[in-house]
N, C-alpha and C positions, 0 to 999 in steps of 0.2 A: 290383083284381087285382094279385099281385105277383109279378116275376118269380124266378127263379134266384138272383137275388143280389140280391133285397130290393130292387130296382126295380120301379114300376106299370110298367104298359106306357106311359102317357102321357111317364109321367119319360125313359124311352128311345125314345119318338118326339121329344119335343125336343131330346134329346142330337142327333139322327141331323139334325132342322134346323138347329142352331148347326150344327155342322161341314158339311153341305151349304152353308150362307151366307158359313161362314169358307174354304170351298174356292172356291167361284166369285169370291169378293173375291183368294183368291189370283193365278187363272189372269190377269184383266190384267196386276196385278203382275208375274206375269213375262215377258208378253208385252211391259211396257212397260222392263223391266232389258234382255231381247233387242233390243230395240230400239236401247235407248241404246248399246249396248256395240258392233250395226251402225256406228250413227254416230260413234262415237268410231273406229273403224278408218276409216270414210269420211275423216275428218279427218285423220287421220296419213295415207292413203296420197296424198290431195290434197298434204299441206305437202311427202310425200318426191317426188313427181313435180314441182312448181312448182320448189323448191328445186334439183333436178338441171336442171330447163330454163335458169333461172335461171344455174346456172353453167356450161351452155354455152354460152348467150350470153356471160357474162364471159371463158372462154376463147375466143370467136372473137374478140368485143373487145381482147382480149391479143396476137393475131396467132397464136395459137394451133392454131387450127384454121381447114386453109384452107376461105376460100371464094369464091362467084363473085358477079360485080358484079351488084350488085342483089338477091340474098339478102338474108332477114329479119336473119342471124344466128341462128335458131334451129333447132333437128334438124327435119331430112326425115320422119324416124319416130321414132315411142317408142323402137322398138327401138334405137334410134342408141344413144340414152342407157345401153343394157346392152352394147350389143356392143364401144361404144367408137369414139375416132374416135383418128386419129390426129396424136400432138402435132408440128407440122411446126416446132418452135421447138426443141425437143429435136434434141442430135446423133444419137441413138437412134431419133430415130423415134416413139419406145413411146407406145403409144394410154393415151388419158386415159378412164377410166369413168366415168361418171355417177352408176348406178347397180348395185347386184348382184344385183339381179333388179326385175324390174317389177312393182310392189303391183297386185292387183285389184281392179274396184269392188267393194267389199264386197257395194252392195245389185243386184247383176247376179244372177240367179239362175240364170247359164247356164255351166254348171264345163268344159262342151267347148268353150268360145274362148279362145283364147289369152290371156291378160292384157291386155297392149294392146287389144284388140276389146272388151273390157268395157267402154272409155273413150268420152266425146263428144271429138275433140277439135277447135280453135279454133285457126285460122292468124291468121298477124298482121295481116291485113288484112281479118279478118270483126270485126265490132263482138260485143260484148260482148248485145247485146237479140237476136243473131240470130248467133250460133257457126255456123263453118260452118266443113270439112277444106277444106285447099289444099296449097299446095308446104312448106310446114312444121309442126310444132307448137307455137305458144305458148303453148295453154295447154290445159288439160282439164276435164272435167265430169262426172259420175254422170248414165246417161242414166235413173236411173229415173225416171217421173212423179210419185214420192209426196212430199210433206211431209215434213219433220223435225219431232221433241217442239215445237221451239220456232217453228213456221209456215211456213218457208223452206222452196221446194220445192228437193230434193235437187239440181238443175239447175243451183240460183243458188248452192252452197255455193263 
C-alpha cells in the first residue's frame, strides 16, 4: 500500500523508529553536556573561593589584617571575603576585598539561600575525612551527595 508521497506504510513506520532511536540516544547526551557544564562552574567557583581564602590568609600573614592570638589566620565568614576587612597596614585604612561577590554551589538546587549557605565549609582544625564549620573558614565543599562524569563524589572535589 502506498502512501501520499510514494511511501508504504512500512517505509514510514521505520522512518518514525530511526528517529524515535536517534531522539532517545540524543536525550542522555544532553543530559550528560548539562552535566558537564554543572561541573565545570563547580570548578571555577571552588578555585575563586580557595584562591580568595588563600589571599587572606597571605594578607593577615603580611600584618595586614588584624588579628587575635591564637586565630587560624583565616575569615570568620565567607562573607568577610566580599564585604572586606580592613587593611590596618594602610594610612587609610581602606578595606582589602577578596572577593566581588560570592560564586554559588553550582549543584545546590536551593536559589532561596544565600550564596554562602550553598557551601560545606571546613575550619582549620577539622581534618580533611570529616570537614566540620568552627571559628573560621579554610576551606569549602559542594554539599551535594552525587558523583562527578569522572567518579569523585562532588564532596571531595
Amino acid at each position: 500500500m502506498k502512501s501520499m508521497r510514494g511511501f508504504t506504510l512500512v517505509e514510514l513506520m521505520i522512518t518514525v523508529a530511526i528517529l524515535g532511536v536517534l531522539v532517545s540516544m540524543a536525550m542522555p547526551v544532553k543530559e550528560t553536556v548539562v552535566k558537564r557544564e554543572k561541573e565545570r562552574q563547580l570548578h571555577i567557583a571552588l578555585h575563586e573561593i580557595r584562591t580568595a581564602l588563600d589571599a587572606y590568609k597571605k594578607a593577615v600573614d603580611e600584618g595586614k589584617v588584624k588579628t587575635d592570638v591564637g586565630d587560624s589566620g583565616y575569615p570568620k565568614s565567607l562573607d568577610d571575603l566580599v564585604r572586606g576587612v580592613e587593611n590596618i597596614s594602610a594610612p587609610d585604612h581602606r578595606k582589602i576585598y577578596f572577593l566581588r561577590r560570592m560564586p554559588r554551589d553550582p549543584m545546590n538546587p536551593d536559589t532561596s539561600l544565600p550564596a554562602a549557605n550553598t557551601w560545606g565549609k571546613r575550619s582549620y582544625v577539622s581534618s580533611p575525612e570529616e570537614p566540620r564549620e568552627g571559628a573560621d573558614v579554610y576551606d569549602v565543599y559542594s554539599l551535594a551527595k552525587e558523583r562527578g562524569i569522572n567518579g569523585i563524589a562532588y564532596q571531595e572535589w
